[in-house]
TORNU-887439 format. One record per atom (N, C-alpha, C): x, y, z. Coordinates in steps of 0.05 Angstrom, whole numbers, padded with zeros to 5 digits, always signed. Each point is the difference from the previous one (the first is absolute). Example, Ala and Ser with C-alpha at 12.3 -4.5 7.8 and 13.67 -1.06 7.14 Angstrom:
2
+00264-00114+00156/-00018+00024+00000/+00018+00024+00000/-00007+00021-00014/+00016+00024+00001/-00015+00022+00014/
***
This chain:
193
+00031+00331+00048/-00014-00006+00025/-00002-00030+00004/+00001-00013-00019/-00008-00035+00001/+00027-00013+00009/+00026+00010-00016/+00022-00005-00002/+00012-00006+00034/-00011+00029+00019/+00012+00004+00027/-00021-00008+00012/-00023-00009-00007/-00012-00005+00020/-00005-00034-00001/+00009-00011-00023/-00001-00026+00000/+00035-00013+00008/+00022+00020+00009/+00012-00009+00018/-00008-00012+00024/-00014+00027+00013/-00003-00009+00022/-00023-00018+00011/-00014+00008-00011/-00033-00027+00000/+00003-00026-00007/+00010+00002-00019/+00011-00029-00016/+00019-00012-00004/+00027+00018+00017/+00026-00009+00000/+00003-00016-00026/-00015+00026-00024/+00018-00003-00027/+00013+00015-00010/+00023+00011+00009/+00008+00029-00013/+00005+00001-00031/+00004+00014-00017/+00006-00007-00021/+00032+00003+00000/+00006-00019-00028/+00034+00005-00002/+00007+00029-00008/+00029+00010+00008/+00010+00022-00014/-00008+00006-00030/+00007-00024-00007/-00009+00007-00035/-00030+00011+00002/-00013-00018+00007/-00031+00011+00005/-00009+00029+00006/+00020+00007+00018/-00006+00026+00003/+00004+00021-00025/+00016-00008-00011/+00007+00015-00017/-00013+00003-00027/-00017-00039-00010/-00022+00002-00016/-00028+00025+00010/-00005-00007+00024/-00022+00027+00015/+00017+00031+00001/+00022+00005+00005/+00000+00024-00015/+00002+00008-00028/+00013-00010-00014/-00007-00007-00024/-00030+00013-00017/-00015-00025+00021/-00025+00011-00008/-00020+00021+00009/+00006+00008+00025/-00010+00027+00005/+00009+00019-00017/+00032-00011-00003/+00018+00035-00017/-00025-00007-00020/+00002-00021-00017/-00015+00006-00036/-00034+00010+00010/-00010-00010+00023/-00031+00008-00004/+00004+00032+00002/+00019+00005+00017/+00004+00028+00005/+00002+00017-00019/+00024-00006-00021/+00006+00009-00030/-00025+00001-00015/-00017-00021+00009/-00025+00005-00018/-00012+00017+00002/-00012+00002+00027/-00021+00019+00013/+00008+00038+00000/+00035-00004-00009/+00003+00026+00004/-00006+00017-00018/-00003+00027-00006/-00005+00018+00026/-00022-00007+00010/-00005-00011+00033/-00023-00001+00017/-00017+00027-00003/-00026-00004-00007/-00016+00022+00003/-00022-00004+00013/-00003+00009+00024/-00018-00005+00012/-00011+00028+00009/-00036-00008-00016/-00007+00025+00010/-00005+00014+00031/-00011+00027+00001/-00007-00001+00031/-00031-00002+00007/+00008-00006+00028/-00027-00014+00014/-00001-00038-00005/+00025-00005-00009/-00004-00027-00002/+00015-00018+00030/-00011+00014+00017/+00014-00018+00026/-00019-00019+00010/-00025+00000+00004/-00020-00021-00004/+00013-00026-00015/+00005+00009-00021/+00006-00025-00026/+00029-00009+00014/+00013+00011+00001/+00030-00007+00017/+00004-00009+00015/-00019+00001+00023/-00004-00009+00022/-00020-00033+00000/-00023-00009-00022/-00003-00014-00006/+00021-00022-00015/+00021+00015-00013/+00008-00016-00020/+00021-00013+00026/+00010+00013+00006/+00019-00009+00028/-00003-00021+00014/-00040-00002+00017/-00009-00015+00009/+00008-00033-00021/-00017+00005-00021/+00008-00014-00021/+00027-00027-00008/+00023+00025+00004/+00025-00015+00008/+00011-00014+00020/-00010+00009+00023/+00006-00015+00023/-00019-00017-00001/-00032-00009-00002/-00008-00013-00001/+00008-00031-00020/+00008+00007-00029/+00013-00012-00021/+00023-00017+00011/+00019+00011+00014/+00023-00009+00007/-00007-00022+00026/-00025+00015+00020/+00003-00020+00021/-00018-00024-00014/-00016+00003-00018/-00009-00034-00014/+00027-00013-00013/+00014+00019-00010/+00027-00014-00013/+00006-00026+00026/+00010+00021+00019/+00011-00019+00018/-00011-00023+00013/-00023+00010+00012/-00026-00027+00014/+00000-00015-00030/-00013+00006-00022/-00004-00021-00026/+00027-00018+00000/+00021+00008+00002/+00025-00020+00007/-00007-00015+00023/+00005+00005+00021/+00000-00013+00025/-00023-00019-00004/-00025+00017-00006/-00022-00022-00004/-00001-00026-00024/+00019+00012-00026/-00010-00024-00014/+00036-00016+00002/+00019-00002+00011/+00025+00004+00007/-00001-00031+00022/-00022+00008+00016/+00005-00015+00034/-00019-00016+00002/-00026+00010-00020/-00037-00014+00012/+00010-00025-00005/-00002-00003-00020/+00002-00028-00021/-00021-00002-00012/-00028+00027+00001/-00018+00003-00010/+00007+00001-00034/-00031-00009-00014/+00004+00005-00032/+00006+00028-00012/+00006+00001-00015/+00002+00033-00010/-00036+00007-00008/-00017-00026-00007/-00020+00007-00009/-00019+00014+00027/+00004-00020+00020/-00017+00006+00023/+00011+00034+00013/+00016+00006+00002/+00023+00028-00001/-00018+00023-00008/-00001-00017-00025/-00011+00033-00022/-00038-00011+00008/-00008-00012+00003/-00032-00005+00004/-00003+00017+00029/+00015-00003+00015/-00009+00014+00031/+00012+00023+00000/+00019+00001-00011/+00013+00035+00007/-00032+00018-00025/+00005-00016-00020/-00020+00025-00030/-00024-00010+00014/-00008-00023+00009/-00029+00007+00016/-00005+00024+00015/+00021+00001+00030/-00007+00017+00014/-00001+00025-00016/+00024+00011-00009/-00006+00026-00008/-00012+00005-00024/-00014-00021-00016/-00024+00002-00018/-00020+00009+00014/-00008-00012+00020/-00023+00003+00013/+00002+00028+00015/+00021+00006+00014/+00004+00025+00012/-00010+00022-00026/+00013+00001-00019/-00004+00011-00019/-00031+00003-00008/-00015-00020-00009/-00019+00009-00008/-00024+00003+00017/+00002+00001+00023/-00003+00010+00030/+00002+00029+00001/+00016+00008-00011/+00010+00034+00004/-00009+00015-00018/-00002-00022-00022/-00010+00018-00033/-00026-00004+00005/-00013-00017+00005/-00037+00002+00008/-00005+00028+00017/+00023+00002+00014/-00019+00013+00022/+00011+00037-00002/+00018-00005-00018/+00007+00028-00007/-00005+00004-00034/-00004-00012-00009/-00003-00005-00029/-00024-00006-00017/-00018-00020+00022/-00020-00021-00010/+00003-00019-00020/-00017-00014-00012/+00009-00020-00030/+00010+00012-00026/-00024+00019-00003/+00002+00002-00035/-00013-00017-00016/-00001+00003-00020/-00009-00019-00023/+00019-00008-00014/+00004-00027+00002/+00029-00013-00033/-00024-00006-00020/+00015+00006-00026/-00011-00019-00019/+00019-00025+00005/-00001-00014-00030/+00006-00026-00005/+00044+00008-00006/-00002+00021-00012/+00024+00006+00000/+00017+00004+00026/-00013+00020+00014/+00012-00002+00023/-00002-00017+00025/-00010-00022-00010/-00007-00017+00018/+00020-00022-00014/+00010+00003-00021/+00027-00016-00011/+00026+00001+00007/-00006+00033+00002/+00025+00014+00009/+00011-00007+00033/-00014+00000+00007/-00005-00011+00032/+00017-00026+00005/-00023-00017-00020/+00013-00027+00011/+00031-00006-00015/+00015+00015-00013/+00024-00002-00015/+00020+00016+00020/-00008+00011+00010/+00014+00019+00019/+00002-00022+00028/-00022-00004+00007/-00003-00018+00022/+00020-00028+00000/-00005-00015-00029/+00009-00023-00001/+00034+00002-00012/-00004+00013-00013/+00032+00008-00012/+00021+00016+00014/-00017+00029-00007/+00021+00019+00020/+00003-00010+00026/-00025-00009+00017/+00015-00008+00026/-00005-00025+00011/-00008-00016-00007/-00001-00026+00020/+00026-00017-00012/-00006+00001-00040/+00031-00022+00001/+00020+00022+00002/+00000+00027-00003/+00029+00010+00009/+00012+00003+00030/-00019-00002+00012/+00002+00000+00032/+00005-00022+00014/-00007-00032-00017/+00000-00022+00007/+00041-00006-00022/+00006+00017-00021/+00021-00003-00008/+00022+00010+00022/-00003+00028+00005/+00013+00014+00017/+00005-00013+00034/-00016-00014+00006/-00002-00014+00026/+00008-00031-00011/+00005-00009-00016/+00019-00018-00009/+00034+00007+00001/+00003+00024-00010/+00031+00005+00003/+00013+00011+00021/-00023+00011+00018/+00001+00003+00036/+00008-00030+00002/+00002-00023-00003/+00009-00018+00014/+00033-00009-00004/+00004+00013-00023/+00033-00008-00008/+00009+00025+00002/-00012+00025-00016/+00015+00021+00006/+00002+00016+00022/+00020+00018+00008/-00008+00014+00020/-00015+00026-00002/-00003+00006+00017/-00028+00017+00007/+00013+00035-00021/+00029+00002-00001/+00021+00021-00014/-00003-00013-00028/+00008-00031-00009/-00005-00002-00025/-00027+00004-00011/-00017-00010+00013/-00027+00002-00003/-00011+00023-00013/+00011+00018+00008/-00022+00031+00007/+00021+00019-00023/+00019-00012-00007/+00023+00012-00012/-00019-00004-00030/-00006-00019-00006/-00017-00015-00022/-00024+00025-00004/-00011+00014+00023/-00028+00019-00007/+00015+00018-00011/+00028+00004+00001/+00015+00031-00007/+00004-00001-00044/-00015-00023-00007/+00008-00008-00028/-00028+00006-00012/-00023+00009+00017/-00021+00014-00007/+00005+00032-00013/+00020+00016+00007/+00013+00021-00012/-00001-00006-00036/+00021-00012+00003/+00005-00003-00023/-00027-00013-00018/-00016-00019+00015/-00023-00010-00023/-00019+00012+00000/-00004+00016+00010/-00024+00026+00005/+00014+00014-00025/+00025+00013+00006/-00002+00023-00020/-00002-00021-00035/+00021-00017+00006/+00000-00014-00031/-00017-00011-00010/-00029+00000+00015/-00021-00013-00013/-00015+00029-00001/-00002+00023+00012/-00005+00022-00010/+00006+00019-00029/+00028-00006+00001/+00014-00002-00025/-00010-00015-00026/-00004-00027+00010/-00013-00022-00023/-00030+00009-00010/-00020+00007+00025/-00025-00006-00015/-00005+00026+00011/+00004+00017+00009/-00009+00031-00003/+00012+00020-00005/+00026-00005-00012/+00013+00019-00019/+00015+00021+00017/+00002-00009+00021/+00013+00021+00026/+00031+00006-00013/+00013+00021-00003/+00033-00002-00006/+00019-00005+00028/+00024-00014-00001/+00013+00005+00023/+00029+00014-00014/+00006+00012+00016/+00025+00024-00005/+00024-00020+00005/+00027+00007-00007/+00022-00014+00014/+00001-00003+00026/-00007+00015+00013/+00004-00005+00024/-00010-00010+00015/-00031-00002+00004/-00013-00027-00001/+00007-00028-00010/+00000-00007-00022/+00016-00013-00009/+00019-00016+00012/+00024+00030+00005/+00026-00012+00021/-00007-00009+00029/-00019+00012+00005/-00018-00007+00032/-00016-00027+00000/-00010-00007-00014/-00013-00020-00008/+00026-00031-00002/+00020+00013-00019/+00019-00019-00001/+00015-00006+00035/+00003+00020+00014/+00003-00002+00025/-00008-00020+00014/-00030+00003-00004/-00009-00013+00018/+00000-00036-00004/-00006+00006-00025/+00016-00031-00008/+00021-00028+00009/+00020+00025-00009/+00027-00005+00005/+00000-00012+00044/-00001+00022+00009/-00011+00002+00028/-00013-00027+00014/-00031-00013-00010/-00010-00020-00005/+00017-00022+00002/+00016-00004-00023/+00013-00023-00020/+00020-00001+00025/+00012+00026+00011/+00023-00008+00024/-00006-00015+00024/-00028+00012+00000/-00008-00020+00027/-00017-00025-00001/-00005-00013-00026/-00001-00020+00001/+00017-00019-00002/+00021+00005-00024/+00023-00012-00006/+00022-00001+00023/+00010+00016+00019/+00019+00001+00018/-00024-00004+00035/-00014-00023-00004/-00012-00001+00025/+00021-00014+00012/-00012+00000+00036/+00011-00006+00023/+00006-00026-00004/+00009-00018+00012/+00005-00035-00010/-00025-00003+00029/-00021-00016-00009/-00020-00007+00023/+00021-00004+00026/-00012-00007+00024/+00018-00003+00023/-00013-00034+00005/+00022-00012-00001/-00010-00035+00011/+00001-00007+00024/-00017-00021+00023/+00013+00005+00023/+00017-00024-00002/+00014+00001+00021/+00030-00025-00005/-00010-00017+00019/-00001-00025-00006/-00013-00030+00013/+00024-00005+00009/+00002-00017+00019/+00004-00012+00026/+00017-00032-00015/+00021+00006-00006/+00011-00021-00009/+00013-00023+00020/-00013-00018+00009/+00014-00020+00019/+00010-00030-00005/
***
């Protein structure tokens, strides 16, 4: 979805090769995930997860354009985009949720999540919105496969089968194509007199 749609929004298409790193990596997530089992009555969840993707992909593209064209910081980027929808957020959890009580633990947990998981990863990720494209960019979240399961593997003893495995290596491989065989930037040609 990022791939075709940051043709046309961003008049960045990706190269041929590129395409071929993104199928690549659908084939291996696919190898992974197979056999799909999805139970029934899960169209709610489907239909969320959907929303989900199209949403994901159209920040792909605006997060390009925006950190690409502003000349804005990557820091100020990630402070106003995770403001707003921090605040939206805990706006929605008050009022459908209320507070709760943290202890001291989960009041650790909070700010590690806050400061780690997302402000410097969101302030990292909106850093490489400025050189990469919005296809290489988002190509990079597809390497969460693989570190999800292999750190499941590592510290919770999860097994992966060959074929996982081979799916996992997919997606890799897939990755490595579309970073390594990118587009050559486009320069504009000055006015030699």
């Amino acid at each position: 979805l990022v791939a075709i749609s940051s043709g046309f929004l961003n008049h960045e298409p990706p190269a041929i090769t590129q395409w071929g790193g993104i199928l690549l990596t659908a084939v291996g997530a696919t190898i992974y995930f197979f056999p799909l089992d999805i139970p029934a009555g899960q169209f709610i969840g489907l239909i969320a997860a959907l929303v989900c993707i199209i949403a994901s992909a159209w920040a792909s593209i605006m997060g390009r354009r925006v950190n690409h064209q502003s000349g804005l910081s990557p820091l100020i980027v990630t402070t106003v985009s995770m403001g707003i929808g921090g605040l939206l957020m805990i706006a929605i959890g008050a009022v459908t949720q209320g507070f709760g009580q943290l202890d001291l633990k989960g009041w650790l947990i909070i700010g590690w999540l806050a400061v780690v998981n997302t402000a410097f990863a969101f302030t990292i990720w909106n850093n490489t919105l400025r050189t990469l494209t919005a296809v290489e960019s988002s190509i990079v979240n597809s390497t969460m496969l693989p570190q999800i399961a292999i750190l499941a593997w590592l510290f919770l003893g999860e097994t992966l089968n060959p074929r996982q495995i081979f799916g996992i290596i997919l997606v890799g491989v897939g990755v490595l194509i579309v970073q390594l065989w990118r587009r050559p930037p486009v320069v504009a040609r000055q006015d030699v007199r």
